[in-house]
C-alpha positions, 0 to 999 in steps of 0.5 A, a space after each residue: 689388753 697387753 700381749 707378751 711373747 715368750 720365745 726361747 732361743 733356737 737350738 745350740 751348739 756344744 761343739 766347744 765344751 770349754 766354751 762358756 754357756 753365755 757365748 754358745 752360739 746357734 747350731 745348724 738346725 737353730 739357724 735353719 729353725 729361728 728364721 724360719 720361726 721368725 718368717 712363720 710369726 711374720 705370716 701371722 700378721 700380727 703387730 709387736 713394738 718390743 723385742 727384749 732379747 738376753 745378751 746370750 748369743 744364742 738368744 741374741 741370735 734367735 731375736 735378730 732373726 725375728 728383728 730382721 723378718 719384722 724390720 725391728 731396729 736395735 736401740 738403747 732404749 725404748 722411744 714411742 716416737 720411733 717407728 716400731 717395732 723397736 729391739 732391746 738387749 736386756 742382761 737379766 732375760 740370761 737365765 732369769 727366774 719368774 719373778 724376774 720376768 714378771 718385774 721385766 714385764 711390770 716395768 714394760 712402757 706404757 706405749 708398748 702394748 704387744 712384747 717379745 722377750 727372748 731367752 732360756 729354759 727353765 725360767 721361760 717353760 716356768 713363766 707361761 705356767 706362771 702367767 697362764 696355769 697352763 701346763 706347757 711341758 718343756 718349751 721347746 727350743 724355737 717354741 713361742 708361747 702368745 700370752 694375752 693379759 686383759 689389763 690396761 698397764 704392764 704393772 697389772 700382769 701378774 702371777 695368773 692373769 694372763 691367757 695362753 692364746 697359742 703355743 708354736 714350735 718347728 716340730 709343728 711344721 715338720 
């Protein structure tokens, strides 16, 4: 069994219409929602080894609130040796398309069994249809989608095989 998160980053800013997309930070209700959705995904006691974060900053930000609430340490790259959960900065999560989400997860180590990724709209609204066939409207800013795949090897998810166990967001818990 394979467990594969997809979190979209936390609500931005547009304060600064001259500032480019890759370097948009949080809003004020994005830095309240990440580390409250971070803090809601740690009540659920539920392990992860991997977070693999875009290099945007906001969806940077988003993954070190939930790297904070889970105790996860920034690294170059993935080492079973080390205690988990683990981070990684991964440049093709900035606007990826669903076949490049799905080779990210295909090339995911063996040792890492439960992953989040970190990243943006359209792709990850597209992937949890792509993976599941479930039909998710928009994923939300701060939503988190838990996506199940009954495979043994990151190599074996595919187009379809995957399960959408639950999908959450903070307008849930207002």
């Amino acid at each position: 069994m394979r467990t594969l998160y997809i979190c979209r980053h936390a609500k931005s800013s547009w304060a600064d219409p001259g500032q480019a997309d890759h370097d948009r930070p949080l809003n004020e209700r994005g830095k309240a929602n990440a580390p409250f959705m971070a803090q809601r995904f740690k009540e659920r006691g539920l392990p992860v080894d991997l977070l693999v974060s875009s290099t945007a900053v906001r969806a940077r930000a988003t993954a070190d609130a939930y790297a904070a609430a889970l105790g996860a340490t920034v690294v170059e790259r993935f080492d079973p040796a080390t205690p988990r959960p683990q981070m990684l900065i991964e440049p093709r999560l900035y606007h990826p398309t669903v076949q490049t989400i799905e080779q990210l997860a295909n090339a995911l180590p063996a040792a890492a069994v439960e992953v989040m990724f970190f990243g943006h709209n359209p792709g990850f609204t597209e992937v949890v249809h792509w993976f599941t066939g479930e039909d998710i409207g928009n994923m939300p800013t701060s939503g988190i989608a838990r996506i199940t795949f009954a495979v043994d090897d990151w190599a074996a998810v595919a187009r379809g095989n995957g399960h959408l166990d639950w999908l959450d967001h903070p307008k849930r818990h207002t």
